[in-house]
Legacy VTK file of the C-alpha trace (Angstrom):
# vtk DataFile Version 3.0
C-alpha trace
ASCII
DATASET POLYDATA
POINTS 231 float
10.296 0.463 -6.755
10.432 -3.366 -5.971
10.211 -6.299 -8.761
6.918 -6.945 -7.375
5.639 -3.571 -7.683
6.937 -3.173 -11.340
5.232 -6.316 -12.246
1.703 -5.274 -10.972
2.000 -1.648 -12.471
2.977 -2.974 -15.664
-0.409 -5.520 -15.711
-2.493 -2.723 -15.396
-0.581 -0.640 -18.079
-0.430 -3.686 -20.468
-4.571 -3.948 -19.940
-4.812 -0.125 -20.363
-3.030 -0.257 -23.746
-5.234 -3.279 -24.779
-8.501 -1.299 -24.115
-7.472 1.671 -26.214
-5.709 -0.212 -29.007
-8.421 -1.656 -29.401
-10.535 1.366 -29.421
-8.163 3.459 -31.496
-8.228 0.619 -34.185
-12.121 0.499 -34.594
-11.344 4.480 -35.304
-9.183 4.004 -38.140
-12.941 2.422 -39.620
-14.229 5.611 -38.663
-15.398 8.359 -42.047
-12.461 11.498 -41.346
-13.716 14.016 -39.535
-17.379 12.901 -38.969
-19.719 16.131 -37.642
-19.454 15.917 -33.872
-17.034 12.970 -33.430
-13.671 13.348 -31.722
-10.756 10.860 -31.510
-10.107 9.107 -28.243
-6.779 11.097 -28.020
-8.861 13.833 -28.192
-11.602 13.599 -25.775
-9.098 11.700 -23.461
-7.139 15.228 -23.054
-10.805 17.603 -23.499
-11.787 15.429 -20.552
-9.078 15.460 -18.614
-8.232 19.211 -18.383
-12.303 19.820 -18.502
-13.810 22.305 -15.686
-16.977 21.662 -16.478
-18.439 20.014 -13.532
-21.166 18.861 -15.200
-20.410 17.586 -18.143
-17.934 15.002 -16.046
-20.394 14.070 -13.427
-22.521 13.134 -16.533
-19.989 10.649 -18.188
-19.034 9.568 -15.011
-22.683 8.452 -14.510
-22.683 7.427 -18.012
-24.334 3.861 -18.633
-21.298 2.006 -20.210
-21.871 0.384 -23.824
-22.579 -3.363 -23.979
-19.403 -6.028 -23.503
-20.651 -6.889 -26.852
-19.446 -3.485 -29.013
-15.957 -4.331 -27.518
-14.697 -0.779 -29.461
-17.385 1.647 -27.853
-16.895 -0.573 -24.865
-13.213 0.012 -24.548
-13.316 3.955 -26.032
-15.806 4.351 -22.557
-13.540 2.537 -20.283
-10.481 4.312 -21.243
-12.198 7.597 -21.196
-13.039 7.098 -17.723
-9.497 7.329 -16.715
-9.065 10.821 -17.834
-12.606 11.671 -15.541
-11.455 9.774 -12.569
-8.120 11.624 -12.331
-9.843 14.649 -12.540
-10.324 17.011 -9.830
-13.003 18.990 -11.123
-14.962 15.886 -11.192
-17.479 16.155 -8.101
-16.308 13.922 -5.432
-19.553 12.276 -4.958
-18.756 10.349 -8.567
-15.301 10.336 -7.695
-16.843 7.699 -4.757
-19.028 6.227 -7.299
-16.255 5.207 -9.969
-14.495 3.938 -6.817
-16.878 1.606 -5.635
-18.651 0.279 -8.472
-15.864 0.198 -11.704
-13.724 -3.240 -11.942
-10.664 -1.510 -14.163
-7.388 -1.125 -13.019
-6.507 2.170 -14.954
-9.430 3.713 -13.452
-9.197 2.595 -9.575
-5.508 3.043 -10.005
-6.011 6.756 -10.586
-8.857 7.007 -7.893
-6.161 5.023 -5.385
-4.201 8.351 -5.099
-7.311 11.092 -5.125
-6.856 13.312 -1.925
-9.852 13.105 -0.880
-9.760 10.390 1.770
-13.257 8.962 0.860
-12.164 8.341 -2.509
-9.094 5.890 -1.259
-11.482 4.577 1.087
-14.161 3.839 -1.778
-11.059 2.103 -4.043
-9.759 0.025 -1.058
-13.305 -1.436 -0.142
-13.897 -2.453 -3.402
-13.904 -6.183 -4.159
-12.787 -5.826 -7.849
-9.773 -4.018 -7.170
-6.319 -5.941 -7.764
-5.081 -7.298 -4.597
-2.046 -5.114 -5.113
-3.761 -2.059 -5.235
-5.656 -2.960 -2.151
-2.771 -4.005 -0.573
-0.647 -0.960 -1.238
-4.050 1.001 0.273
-3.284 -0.825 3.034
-0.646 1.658 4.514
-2.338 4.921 3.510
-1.824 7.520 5.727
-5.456 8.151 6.726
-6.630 5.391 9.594
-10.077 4.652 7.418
-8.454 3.544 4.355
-6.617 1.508 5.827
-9.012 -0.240 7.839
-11.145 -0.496 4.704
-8.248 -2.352 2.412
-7.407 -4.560 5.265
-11.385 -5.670 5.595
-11.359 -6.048 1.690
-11.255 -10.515 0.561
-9.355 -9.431 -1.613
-6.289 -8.662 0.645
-3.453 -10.734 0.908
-2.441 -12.459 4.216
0.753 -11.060 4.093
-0.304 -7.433 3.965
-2.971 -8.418 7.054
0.087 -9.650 9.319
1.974 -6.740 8.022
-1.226 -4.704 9.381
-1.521 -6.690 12.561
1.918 -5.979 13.311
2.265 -2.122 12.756
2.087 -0.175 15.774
0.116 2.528 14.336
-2.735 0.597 13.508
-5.628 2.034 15.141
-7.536 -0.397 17.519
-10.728 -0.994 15.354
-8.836 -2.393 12.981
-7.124 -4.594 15.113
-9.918 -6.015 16.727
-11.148 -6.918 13.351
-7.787 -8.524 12.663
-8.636 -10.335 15.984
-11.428 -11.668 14.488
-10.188 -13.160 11.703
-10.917 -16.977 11.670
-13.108 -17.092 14.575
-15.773 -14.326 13.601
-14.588 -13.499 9.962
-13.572 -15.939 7.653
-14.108 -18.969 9.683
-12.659 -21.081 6.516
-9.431 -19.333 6.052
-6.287 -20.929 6.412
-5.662 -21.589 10.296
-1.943 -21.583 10.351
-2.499 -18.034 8.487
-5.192 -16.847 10.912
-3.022 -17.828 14.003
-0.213 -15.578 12.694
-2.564 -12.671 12.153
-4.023 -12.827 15.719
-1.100 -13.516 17.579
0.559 -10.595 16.094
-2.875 -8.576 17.162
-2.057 -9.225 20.938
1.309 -8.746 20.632
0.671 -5.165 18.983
0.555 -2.251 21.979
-2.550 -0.636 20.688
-4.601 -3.781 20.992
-7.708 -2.847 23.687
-7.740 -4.441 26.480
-11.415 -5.658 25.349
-9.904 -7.539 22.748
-7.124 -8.909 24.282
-9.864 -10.539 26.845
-11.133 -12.068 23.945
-8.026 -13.363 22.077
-7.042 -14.564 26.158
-9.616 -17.328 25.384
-8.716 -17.934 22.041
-8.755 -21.929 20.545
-5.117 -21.487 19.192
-2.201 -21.758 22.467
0.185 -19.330 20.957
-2.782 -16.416 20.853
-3.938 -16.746 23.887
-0.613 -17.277 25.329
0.265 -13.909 23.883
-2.316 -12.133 24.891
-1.770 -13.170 28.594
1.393 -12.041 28.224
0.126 -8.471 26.853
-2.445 -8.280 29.363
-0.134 -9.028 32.586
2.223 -5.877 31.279
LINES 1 232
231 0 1 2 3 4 5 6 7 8 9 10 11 12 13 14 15 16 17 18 19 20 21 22 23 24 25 26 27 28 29 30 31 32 33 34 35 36 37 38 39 40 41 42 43 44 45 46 47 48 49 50 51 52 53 54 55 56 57 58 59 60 61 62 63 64 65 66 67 68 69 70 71 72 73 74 75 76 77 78 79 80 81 82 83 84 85 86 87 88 89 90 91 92 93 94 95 96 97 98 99 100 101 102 103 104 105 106 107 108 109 110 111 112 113 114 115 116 117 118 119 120 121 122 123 124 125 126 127 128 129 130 131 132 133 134 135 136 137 138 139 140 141 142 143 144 145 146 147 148 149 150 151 152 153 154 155 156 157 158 159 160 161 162 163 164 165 166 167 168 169 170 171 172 173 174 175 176 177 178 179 180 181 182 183 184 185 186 187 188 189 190 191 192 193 194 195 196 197 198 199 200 201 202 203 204 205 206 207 208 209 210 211 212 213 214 215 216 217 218 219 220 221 222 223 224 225 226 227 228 229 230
């Protein structure tokens, strides 16, 4: 694993054991054995190894507590990790943690779900860390990628990177054609350039796109997609 990679996983560790220190220490407050009240180590794992269907579709549906209680807030949060890395979760809330929660613990543990419309749901949405998004980015299924590499919150470096790679399906180039022209007229143009040019230089480029980036503003795309275009 690179430096780089380290660093981001450790972030979202470091704000995972924030959220249930936090939690755990409103606990210690908490009378000993209260009817009907379980520790957060202890629903963490009932949830986690749960097969009841039901009962995790309903806390993953679960209106969260108020910013304000920052301990129920943060026992909710961190209990959603254990129901989004569960596969007996339904899928259809699997999708709906995935596109609608901003934590990192919890769209970290969606980002690997098998089920491709999970991924898809994590690397569309706009809270995720551009890390995460990025690393979606070169999933092996063709619609997560072309969902993470749509997402604002990717980096231009993983876009080129996208541009470039000769397996990437040619929807998504044409929307990395379009980036700076059609999309994102008010992104960097020196960054824009590179992502286009590398579109027409990439062999699964359509030929209805590479009529387009033929007329393009910037010399070096349109150069390169003459070039493409003439074999």
């Amino acid at each position: 694993m690179s430096a780089t990679s380290q660093s981001e996983n450790a972030d979202a560790v470091s704000e995972q054991v924030e959220q249930n220190q936090s939690a755990e220490g409103a606990e210690q407050s908490k009378p000993a054995n209260p009817d009907g009240y379980e520790t957060l180590t202890s629903t963490y794992e009932r949830l986690r190894h749960s097969e009841d269907s039901s009962e995790l579709s309903a806390f993953a549906r679960r209106t969260l507590p108020d910013r304000s209680d920052q301990a129920a807030f943060s026992r909710a949060t961190a209990l959603l990790e254990a129901v989004a890395g569960n596969s007996h979760t339904p899928v259809e809330d699997r999708v709906f943690l995935a596109q609608t929660m901003p934590f990192p613990n919890v769209l970290v543990k969606l980002s690997v779900d098998p089920a491709d419309e999970v991924r898809q749901a994590v690397a569309a949405n706009e809270h995720a860390k551009n890390w995460l998004v990025g690393r979606l980015t070169k999933d092996a299924s063709a619609v997560v990628r072309d969902s993470a590499l749509r997402n604002p919150q990717t980096s231009w470096k993983m876009r080129l990177e996208g541009a470039q790679n000769e397996q990437m399906d040619a929807q998504t180039l044409d929307f990395l054609a379009s980036l700076g022209v059609a999309v994102e007229a008010n992104a960097p143009q020196v960054l824009t350039v590179m992502v286009r040019r590398a579109v027409a230089l990439n062999p699964n480029t359509s030929q209805e796109t590479l009529e387009r980036l033929s007329h393009d503003e910037a010399p070096d795309v349109s150069r390169a997609a003459l070039r493409a275009m003439q074999g």
